[in-house]
N, C-alpha and C positions, 0 to 999 in steps of 0.2 A: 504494500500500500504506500502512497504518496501523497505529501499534501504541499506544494508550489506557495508559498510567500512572494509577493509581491506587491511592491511599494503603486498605491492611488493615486498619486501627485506628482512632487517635484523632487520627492529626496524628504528626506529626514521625516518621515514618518511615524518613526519606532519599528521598525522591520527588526531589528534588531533583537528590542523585548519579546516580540510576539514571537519568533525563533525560539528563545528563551524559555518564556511559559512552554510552549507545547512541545518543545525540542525532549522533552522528559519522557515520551512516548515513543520517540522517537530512537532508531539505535544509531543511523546513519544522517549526518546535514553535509548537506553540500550545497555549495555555492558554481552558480553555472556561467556568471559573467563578471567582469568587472576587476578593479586592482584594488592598490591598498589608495585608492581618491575614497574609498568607500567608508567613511568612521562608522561605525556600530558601537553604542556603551550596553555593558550590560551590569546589570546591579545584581552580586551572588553575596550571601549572607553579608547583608549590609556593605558589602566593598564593590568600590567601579573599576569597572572592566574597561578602557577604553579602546578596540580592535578595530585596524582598518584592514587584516588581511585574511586573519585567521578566521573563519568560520564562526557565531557564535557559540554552536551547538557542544564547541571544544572545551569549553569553561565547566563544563557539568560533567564532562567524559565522555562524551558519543565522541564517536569518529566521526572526522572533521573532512571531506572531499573537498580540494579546491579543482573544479572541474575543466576541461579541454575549453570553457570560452573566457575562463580568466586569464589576465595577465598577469604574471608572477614575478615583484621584484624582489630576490633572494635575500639581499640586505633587510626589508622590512620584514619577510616571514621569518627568519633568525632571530631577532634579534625582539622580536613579539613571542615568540615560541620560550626564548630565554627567560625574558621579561617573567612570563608567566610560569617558568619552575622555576622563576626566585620566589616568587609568590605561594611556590605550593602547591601549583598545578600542572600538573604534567598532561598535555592533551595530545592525543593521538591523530596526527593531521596527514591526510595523503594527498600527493600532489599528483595531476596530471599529467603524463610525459609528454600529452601532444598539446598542452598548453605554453603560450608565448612567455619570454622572456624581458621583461623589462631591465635594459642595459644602461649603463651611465649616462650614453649619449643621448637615449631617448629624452632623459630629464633636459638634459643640456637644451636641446631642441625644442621641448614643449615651450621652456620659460622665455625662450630666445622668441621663437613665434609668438608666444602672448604676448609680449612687451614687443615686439612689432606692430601689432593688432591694437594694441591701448588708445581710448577711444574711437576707435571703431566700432560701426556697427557688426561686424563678423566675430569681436571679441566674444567668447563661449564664459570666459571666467573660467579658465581650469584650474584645479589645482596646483599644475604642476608636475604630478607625478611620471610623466611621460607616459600616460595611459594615449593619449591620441597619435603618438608616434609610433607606439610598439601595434598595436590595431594596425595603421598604414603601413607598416611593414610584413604585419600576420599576410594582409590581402594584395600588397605587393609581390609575397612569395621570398622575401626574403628575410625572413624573423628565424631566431634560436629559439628554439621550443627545451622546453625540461629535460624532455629525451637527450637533446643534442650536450647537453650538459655533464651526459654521463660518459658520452665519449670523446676523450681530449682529442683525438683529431679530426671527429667531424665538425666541433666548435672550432677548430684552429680554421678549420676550411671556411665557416658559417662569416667568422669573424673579418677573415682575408677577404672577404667578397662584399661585404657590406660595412663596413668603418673606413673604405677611403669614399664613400660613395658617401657616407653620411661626413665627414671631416672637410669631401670639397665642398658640401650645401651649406657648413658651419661656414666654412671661410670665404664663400663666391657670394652666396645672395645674401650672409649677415655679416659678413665684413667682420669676422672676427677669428680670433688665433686659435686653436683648434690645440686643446691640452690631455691631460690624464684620460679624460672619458673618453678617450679616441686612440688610445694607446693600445695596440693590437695583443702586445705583448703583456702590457700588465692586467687589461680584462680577460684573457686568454688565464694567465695565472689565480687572477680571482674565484672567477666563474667557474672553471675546472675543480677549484677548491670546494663549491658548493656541490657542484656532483659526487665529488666523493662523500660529504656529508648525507648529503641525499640519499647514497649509496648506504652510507655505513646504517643509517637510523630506518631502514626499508622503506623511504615513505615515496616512494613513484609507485605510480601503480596506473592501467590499462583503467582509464575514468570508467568508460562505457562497460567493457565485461565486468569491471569491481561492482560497480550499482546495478547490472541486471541480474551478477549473480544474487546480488543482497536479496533484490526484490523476490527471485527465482523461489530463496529460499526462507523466504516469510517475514524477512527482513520488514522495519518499517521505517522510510525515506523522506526526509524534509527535505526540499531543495529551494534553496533559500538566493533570490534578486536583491542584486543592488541598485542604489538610486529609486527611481519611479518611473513611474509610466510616460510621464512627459518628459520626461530626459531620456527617453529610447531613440534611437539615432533615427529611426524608417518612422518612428509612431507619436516621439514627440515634437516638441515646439526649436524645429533646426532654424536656426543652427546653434541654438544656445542649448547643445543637448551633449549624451554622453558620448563614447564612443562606440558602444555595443547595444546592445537590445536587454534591456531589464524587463521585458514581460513576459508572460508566460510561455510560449513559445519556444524563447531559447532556451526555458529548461530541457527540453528533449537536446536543442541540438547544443547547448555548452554542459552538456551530463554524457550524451551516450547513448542516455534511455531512448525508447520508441514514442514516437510522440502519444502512439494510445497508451501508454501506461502514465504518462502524464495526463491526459484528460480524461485514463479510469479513475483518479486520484480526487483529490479539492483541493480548489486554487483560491486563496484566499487574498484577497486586497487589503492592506493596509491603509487605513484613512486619518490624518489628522484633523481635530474639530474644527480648525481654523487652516490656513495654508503659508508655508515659508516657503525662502528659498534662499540661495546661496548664489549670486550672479547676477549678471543683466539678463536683458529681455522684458519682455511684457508682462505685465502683470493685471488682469482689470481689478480685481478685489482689492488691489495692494492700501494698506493703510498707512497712515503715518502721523506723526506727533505723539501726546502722550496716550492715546490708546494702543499705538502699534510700541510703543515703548515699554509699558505694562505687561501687553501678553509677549513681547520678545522676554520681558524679564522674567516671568512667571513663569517662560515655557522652557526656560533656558536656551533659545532660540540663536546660539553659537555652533558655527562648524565644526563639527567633531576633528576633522582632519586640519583644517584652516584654521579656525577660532573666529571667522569672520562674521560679525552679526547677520543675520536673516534679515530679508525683507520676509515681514505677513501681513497679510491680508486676513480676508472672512472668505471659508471655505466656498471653493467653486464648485457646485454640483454640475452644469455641464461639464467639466473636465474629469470629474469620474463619471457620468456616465459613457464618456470616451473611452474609460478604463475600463469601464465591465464590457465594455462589447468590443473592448480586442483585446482582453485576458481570460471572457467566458467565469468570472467570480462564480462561485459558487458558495461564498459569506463575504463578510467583512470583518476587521475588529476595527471599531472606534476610538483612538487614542486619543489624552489632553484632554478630558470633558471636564477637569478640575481645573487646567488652567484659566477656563472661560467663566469658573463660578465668579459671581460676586460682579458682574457685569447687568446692567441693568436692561439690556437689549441684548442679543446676540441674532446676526443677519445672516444669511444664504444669501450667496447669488444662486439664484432657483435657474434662468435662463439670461439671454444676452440681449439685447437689440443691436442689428448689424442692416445697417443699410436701412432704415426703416423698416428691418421686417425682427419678427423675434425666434432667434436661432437657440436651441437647447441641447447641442453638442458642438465643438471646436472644430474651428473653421480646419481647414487642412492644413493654411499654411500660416506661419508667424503673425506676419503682418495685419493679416486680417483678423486673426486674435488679438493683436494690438488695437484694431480698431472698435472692437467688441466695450458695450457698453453694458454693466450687469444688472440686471433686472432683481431687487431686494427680496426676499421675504425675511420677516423681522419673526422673533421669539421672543419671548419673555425669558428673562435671564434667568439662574437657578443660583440658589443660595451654598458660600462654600461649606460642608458638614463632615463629617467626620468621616474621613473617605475609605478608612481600615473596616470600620465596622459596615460600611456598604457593601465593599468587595468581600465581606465575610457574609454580608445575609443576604445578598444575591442583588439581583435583577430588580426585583420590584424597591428595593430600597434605596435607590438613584431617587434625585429630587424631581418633582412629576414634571418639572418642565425640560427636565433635561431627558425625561423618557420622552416627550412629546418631541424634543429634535431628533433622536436617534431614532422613531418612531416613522418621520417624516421621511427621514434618508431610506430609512429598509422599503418604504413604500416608491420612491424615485427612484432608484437601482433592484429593485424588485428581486435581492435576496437580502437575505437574516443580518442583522447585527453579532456573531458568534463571541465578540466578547467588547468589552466597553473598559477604556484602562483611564483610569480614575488618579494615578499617581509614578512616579519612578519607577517601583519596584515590583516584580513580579506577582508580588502578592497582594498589590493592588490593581486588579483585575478582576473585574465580575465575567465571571467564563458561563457562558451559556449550553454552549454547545464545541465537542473536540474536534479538532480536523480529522485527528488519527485514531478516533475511537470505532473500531470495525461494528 
């Protein structure tokens, strides 16, 4: 059995926690896209987790799959994997051998490109991590995959053939001197050293045969998106998007699996009660002054990876109903319903007006999203209570107006609420219903 996590918006939803809770059912989490741009925190007996590469699911002791659609920079999965058995926890993490490799120059390239791009409208606001170089390299045909890490001279070859080609774009179109991260010899030396590591602690493994076998053999599989749905490169709002595909979909093809064992499974969206985000681009909800300063501080609404405040707005329900009909939900969980207590309105953009007409899913492309103006429906706000003893007596003990929004939403995307997270930690969470309960 299978249950696909994926982010409803823009990123930072809590994908992370909701791993966390139902990851306990789970024996296997893998992650199918994405690098370490991805922060996830997770809160384990009162302590934070902050992980941008490792798997959540690894914090608790499942086996942790970073699958063939991740990119994989060796330095950050080191040096997180350490981090966490200085802490205590030793987690079991397999990597894919036909997933890519994020190399020094890639970084060099990203940051180099972005700060070209500054002020510009084609700025994406990346993080930096060289996730959109090593991607154009995967689909150029010339990237170092896991595999190639294990053997020193198919990497010496991989290396030779693509570091003068990235060293003359470093020094012809940005006019700049081309150092360490372009040194054939000393990434040859580094990266070979990670293989052997790789090697010695067993963690490559064949992504696709490991997870059909799992499934095969009654295994039960979380496969856990990074970012959201509008940050998918084909699905969301390009170009201010990621560089791979976070929905559901690439769980089949950045795992292995068959896509019908992905959609015999539940796919679940992640929803925050309000909407952030981390970048330019359009926003029509977007707030600002001291209401968006409030729920930024309330929500803690900092880039896990970045630290860079969030733009938020008032949750877009045309942009997830764009998420349910090209990820196929089959629930949602509602995160941050306590960031919004104690607000004396709380608004829905219900639909848009675009052109004089009224549109209730996102346009195809940026611009026209840009243009989109949101049509309110207002709530009566809910009072902040005691939000332990909620998640402890369930569902009906949510304050009734904030069952009237979550009420509204399950009736606009026309599946369930499965859980409603009311604060940080995992056990503030009114759990309804499990993904992985056969």
């Amino acid at each position: 059995m299978t249950a696909t996590i994926v982010g409803a918006q823009l990123g930072d939803e809590g994908k992370g926690g909701v791993v966390d809770l139902f990851g306990d059912a789970a024996d296997v989490v893998a992650r199918y896209q994405g690098g370490d741009n991805a922060g996830h925190t997770v809160v384990h007996a009162g302590e934070e987790f902050k992980l941008s590469l490792v798997p959540s699911g690894a914090v608790r002791g499942h086996v942790g799959v970073l699958g063939n659609g991740c990119v994989i920079n060796p330095r950050t999965l080191f040096d997180e994997l350490d981090t966490l058995r200085d802490r205590g926890i030793d987690p079991d993490v397999r990597v894919a051998e036909r997933a890519h490799v994020i190399l020094p120059y890639h970084r060099q390239l990203d940051g180099i490109e972005e700060a070209a791009k500054e002020g510009d409208d084609l700025a994406a606001g990346t993080t930096g991590r060289g996730i959109g170089p090593t991607y154009e390299d995967k689909a150029g045909r010339r990237g170092v995959r896991v595999g190639d890490l294990l053997d020193p001279e198919t990497l010496r070859r991989r290396l030779e053939y693509v570091v003068p080609q990235k060293a003359a774009l470093y020094r012809e179109v940005y006019a700049e001197s081309p150092g360490a991260a372009f040194d054939v010899e000393a990434l040859h030396e580094e990266f070979a050293a990670y293989g052997r590591r790789l090697q010695s602690e067993d963690m490559t493994v064949d992504a696709g045969s490991f997870l059909r076998t799992a499934v095969a053999d009654g295994a039960t599989v979380m496969l856990e998106g990074a970012q959201g749905t509008s940050l998918d490169i084909d699905h969301g709002v390009y170009p201010y998007v990621t560089s791979s595909n976070p929905t559901a979909g690439s769980a089949a093809t950045g795992t292995g699996l068959p896509p019908s064992t992905v959609a015999d499974g539940e796919i679940v969206g992640v929803v925050k009660a309000y909407l952030s985000r981390v970048g330019p681009g359009p926003m029509p909800t977007e707030l600002d002054g001291d209401l968006a300063a409030t729920i930024r501080d309330r929500g803690g609404e900092f880039g896990t990876v970045t630290g860079r405040p969030r733009r938020v707005g008032w949750l877009d329900v045309p942009m997830l109903r764009h998420a349910r009909d090209t990820n196929g939900f089959t629930g949602f969980v509602l995160n941050h319903v306590d960031v919004l207590a104690g607000l004396d309105e709380v608004a829905v953009a219900h639909a848009y007006t675009l052109g004089g007409e009224t549109v209730e899913t996102m346009p195809t492309t940026t611009e026209r999203w840009g243009e989109c103006e949101p049509v309110y429906r207002w709530f009566d706000g809910w009072p902040a209570v005691d939000w332990a003893a909620v998640a402890a007596e369930g569902y009906d003990a949510l304050p009734a107006n904030a069952r009237r929004f979550i009420e509204y939403l399950e009736a606009e995307l026309e599946v369930a609420a499965i859980a409603v997270g009311v604060g940080p930690d995992r056990e503030l969470t009114v759990v309804r219903d499990h993904p992985l309960d056969a």
